[in-house]
N, C-alpha and C positions, 0 to 999 in steps of 0.2 A: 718759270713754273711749268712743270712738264706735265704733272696730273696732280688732280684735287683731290684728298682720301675720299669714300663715298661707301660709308660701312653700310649696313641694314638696317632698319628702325625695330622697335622694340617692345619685349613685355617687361614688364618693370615688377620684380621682385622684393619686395622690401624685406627683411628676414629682422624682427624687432624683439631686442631682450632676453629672454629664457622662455621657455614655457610655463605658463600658466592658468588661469583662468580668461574666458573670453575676452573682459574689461578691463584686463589687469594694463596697466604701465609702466615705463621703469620710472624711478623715481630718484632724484636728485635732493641731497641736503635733506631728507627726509621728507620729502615732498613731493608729491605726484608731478611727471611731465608733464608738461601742458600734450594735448593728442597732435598727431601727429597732419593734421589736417593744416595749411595753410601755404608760403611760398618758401622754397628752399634755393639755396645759392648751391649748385652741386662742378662737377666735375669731370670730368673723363682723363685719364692720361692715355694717349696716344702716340706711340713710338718715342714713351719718355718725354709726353709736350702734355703739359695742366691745361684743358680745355675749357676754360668757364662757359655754362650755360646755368638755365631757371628753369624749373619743373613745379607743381602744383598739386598738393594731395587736396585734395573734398570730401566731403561727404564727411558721416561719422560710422566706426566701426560699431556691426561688423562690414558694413555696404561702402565700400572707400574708392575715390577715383583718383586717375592723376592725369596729370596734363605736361605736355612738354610745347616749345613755343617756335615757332618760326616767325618771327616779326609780331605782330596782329594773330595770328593765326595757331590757334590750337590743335598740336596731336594728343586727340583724347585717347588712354585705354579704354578694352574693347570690355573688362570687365577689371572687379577690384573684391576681394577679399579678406579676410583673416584667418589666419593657418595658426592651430597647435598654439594660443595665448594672444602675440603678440608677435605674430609674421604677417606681414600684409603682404598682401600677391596682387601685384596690379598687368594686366596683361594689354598688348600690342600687338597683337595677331595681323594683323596687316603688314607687319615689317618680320614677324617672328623672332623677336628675342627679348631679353628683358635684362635688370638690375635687382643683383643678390647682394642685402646691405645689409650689415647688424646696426638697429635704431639704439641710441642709448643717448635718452634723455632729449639732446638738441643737435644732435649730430647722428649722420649715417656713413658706414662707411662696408663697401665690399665690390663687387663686380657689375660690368657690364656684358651679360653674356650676350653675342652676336647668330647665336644660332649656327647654322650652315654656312656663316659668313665669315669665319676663323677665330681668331684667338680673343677669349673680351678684352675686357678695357678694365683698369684701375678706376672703382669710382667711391667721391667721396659727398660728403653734404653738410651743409650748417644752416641753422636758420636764417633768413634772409634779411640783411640791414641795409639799413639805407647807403647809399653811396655817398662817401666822403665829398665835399664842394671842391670842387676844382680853383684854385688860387692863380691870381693874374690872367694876363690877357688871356682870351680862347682864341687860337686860330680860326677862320673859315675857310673848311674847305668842301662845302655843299659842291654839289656841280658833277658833272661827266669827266671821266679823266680815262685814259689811254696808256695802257703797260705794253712794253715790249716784249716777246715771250718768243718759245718756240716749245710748240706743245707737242706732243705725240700722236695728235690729230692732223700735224699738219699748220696748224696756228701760228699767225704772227704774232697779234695782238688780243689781247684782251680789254674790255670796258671796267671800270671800275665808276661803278653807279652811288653816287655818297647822298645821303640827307643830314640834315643839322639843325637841331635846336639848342641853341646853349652850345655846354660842354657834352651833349650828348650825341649820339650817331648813330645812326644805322645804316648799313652798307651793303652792298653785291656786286661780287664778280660774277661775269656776264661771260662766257665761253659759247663755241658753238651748238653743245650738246645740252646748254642750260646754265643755269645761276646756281650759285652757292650756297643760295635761301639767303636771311634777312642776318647779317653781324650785325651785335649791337653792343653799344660801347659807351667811355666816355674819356674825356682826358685829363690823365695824371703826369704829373712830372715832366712835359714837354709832348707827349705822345699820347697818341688816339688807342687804347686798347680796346679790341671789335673781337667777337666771337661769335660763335653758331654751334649749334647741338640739339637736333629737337630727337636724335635715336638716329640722326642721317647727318651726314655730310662734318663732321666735326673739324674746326677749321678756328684758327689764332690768327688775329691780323695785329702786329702793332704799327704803326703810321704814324710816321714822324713827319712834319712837316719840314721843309729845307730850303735854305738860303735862297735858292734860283726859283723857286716857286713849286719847286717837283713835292712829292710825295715819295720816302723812301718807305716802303715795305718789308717788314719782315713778315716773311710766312710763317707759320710754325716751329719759331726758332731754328730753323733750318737756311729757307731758301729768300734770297734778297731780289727785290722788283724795286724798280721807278717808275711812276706813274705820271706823266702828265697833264694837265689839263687841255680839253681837245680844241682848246681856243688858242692852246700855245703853238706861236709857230714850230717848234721842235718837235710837238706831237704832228702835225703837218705833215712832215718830215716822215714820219713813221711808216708801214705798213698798215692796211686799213683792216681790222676787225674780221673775220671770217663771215663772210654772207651765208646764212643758214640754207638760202632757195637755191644757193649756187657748191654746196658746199659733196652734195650725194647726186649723183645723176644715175642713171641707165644706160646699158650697153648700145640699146635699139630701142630708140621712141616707136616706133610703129610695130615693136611684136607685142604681145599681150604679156600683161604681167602677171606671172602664175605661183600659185602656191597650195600647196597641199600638204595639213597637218592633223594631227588628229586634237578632239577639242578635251576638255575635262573628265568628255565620260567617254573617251574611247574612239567616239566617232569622228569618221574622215571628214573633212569640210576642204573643199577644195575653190580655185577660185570659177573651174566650170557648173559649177551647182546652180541652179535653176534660181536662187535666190540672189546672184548675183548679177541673172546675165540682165544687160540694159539700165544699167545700175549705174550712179556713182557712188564708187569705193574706195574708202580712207584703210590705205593697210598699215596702221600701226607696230613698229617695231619695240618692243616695253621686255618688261622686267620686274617684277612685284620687288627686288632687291634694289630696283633702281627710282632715288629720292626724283628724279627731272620727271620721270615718270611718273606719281605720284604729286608732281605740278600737275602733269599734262591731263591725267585720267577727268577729272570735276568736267575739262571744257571738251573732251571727247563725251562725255555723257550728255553734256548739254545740246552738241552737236547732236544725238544722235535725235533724244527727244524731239528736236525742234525741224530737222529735216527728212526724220525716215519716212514719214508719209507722202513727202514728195520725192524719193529716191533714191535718198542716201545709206549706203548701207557702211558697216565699219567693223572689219573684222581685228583683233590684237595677235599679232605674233609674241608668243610670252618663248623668254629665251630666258633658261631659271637652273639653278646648279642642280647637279646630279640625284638628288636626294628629295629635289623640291617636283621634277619631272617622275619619280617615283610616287610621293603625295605631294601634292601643290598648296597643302594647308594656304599658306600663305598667300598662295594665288589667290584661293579662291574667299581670304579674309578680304583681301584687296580688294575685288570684284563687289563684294559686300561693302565697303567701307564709303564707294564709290559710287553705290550702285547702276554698275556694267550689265547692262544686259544683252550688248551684242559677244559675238562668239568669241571667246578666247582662245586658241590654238596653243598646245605645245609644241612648239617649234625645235627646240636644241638647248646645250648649254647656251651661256654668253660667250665664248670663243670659239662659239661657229656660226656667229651670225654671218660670214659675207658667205661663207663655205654654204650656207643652208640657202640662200638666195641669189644663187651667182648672174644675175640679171645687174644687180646694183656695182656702181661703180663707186667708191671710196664711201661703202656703209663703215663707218668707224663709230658712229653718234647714236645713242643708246637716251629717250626715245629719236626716231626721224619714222617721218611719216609718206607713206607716196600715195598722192591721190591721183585715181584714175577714171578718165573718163566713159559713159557708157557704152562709147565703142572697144572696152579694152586692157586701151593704153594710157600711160604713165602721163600724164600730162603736168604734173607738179611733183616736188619733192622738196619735203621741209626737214633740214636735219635738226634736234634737240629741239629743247622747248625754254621760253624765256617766262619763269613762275615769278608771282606776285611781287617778289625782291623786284626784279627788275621793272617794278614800273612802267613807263610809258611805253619800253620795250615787249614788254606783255599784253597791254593793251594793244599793238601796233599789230604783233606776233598772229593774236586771236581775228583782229581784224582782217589781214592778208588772206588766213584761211580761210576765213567765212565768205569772202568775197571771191576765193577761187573756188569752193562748196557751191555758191549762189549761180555764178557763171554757169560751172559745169551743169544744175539742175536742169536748168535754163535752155540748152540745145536741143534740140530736137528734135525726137526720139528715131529718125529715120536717120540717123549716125550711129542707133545703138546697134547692138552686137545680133 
């Protein structure tokens, strides 16, 4: 697997019926719909590949929400109403895009548009039923397992991080720029079917379990992986995982690390500005278009809360397509959603991020973060981020930083700058 698709998240459109009266709905068999509020089994086709995910309308028109799911974990729109009868407009301004559906009766069917982030997506919906029981044994396969790969990053291997209850699962691959968010699945007819779609990262796993113990993979109907478990001697054998702290370095630890971009409203912020000097500085490399990001922001804000009174400062380099660096709606729903209150920067498109920071050596990971210390210099570098999917890896992730945050606070101040 070379790369994971990684669209933009979204405003969610629902376009229902004809026009009519505010309350009106379509009606089946001579009988009113039931409203359109509760859980839907929906869709995306992506490069000709049927995406299952679940999304959530609430509320009662004309005030309607919806939700889309990454494991545990709800993408609420940012707003929800009713257009012209019997259009619901549900919005995701933090991803900027949304789903244009004709509702009729128990089913939706129409686009996913992606905004500035290219062509939509085929999308469709049904009401939500229960999952058929799985018949005969269930395989287990909970546990850590290990793919062989070569990515475009550079990567050997990849994690594949499994939970299990029953016949059902939820999963993440583990890369070094971040996780997949949370597949979740169950098993029919020999095989584990896993997906993901919360308006990001849209991704098919089916997982067949296989004679020798391996895991064969299909990706998106496309592309074939085996996965081993990291206790098999064969995965042993392998190439080991991409180390995130070792994965981005710097030309020169000892020159200062510099940046100068202007922020949301025009103005410069550079990294000699008085507010930074004697400081330690987390410089954020993000993207409002980018789902790892969007892990990453919640424990950057946490961070910033909990340590800026004793030094920590944290600026975001936003690297955002051509259109969004003209307005940054998006950025700045993000900033909102999150609430960022350190400085954002417009830095560049996203294919110029090394070109915009030529200090960094093998920036390829979108977020990675460099923290530096108050005299300066680079003293760490963390490439991507490992979100809630990856479990104990997330845990571990947020733990390393904080305990390189804690160090750095800690020195000094006759090392600072």
């Amino acid at each position: 697997m070379t790369q994971l698709m990684r669209p933009s998240a979204l405003v969610l459109l629902v376009l229902v019926g004809m026009p009519g009266p505010s309350n009106a709905q379509p009606a089946t068999s001579g009988r009113p719909a039931p409203p359109p509020a509760g859980r839907w089994d929906a869709t995306v086709v992506v490069n000709e590949v049927e995406i299952p995910f679940q999304f959530e309308i609430t509320g009662r028109a004309p005030d309607l929400r919806a939700s889309f799911f990454d494991g545990d974990l709800r993408v609420r729109s940012t707003s929800g109403r009713v257009e012209n009868g019997n259009n619901l407009v549900f919005r995701f301004d933090q991803y900027g895009s949304r789903i244009e559906a004709a509702w009729s009766g128990n089913e939706l069917q129409g686009k996913y548009d992606r905004g500035t982030r290219g062509a939509p997506y085929p999308f469709r919906a049904h009401r939500a039923r229960p999952a058929p029981a799985s018949k005969g044994k269930i395989p287990t396969i909970a546990g850590e397992w290990k793919i062989a790969t070569t990515s475009d990053k550079g990567e050997k291997a990849f994690r594949f991080l499994v939970r299990q209850s029953g016949d059902q699962v939820s999963a993440a691959i583990l890369r070094v720029d971040g996780d997949t968010g949370t597949l979740s699945g169950g098993f029919r007819d020999g095989t584990f079917v896993l997906s993901h779609f919360s308006g990001a990262r849209p991704l098919l796993l089916e997982v067949t379990p296989a004679a020798d113990g391996s895991l064969e993979i299909l990706q998106n109907k496309q592309t074939r992986l085996v996965a081993l478990r990291v206790e098999d001697r064969r995965a042993r054998e392998l190439p080991e995982p991409t180390d995130p702290q070792q994965h981005t370095t710097v030309k020169d630890r000892a020159a200062p690390f510099t940046f100068s971009f202007p922020d949301l409203n025009g103005q410069l912020v550079s990294n000699t500005d008085p507010r930074f000097q004697g400081k330690v500085v987390m410089v954020s490399i993000t993207g409002s278009w980018c789902p790892n990001c969007h892990d990453e922001a919640p424990f950057l804000t946490e961070l910033y809360k909990k340590y800026r009174q004793s030094g920590l400062e944290i600026v975001g380099l936003a690297f955002e397509e051509a259109d969004q660096l003209k307005n940054p709606e998006r950025l700045r729903a993000f900033m909102k959603q999150f609430g960022v209150t350190y400085p954002m920067l417009l830095a560049g498109e996203p294919d110029q991020v090394a070109d915009k920071l030529p200090q960094a050596v093998n920036l390829n990971a979108v977020p990675t973060t460099f923290i530096i210390g108050r005299d300066g210099r680079v003293r760490a570098v963390h490439a991507g981020f490992a979100g809630r999917a990856s479990a104990d890896f997330h845990t571990r992730a947020k733990q390393q930083v904080t305990a390189e945050i804690e160090r750095l606070l800690a020195e000094r101040t006759s090392t600072s700058r």
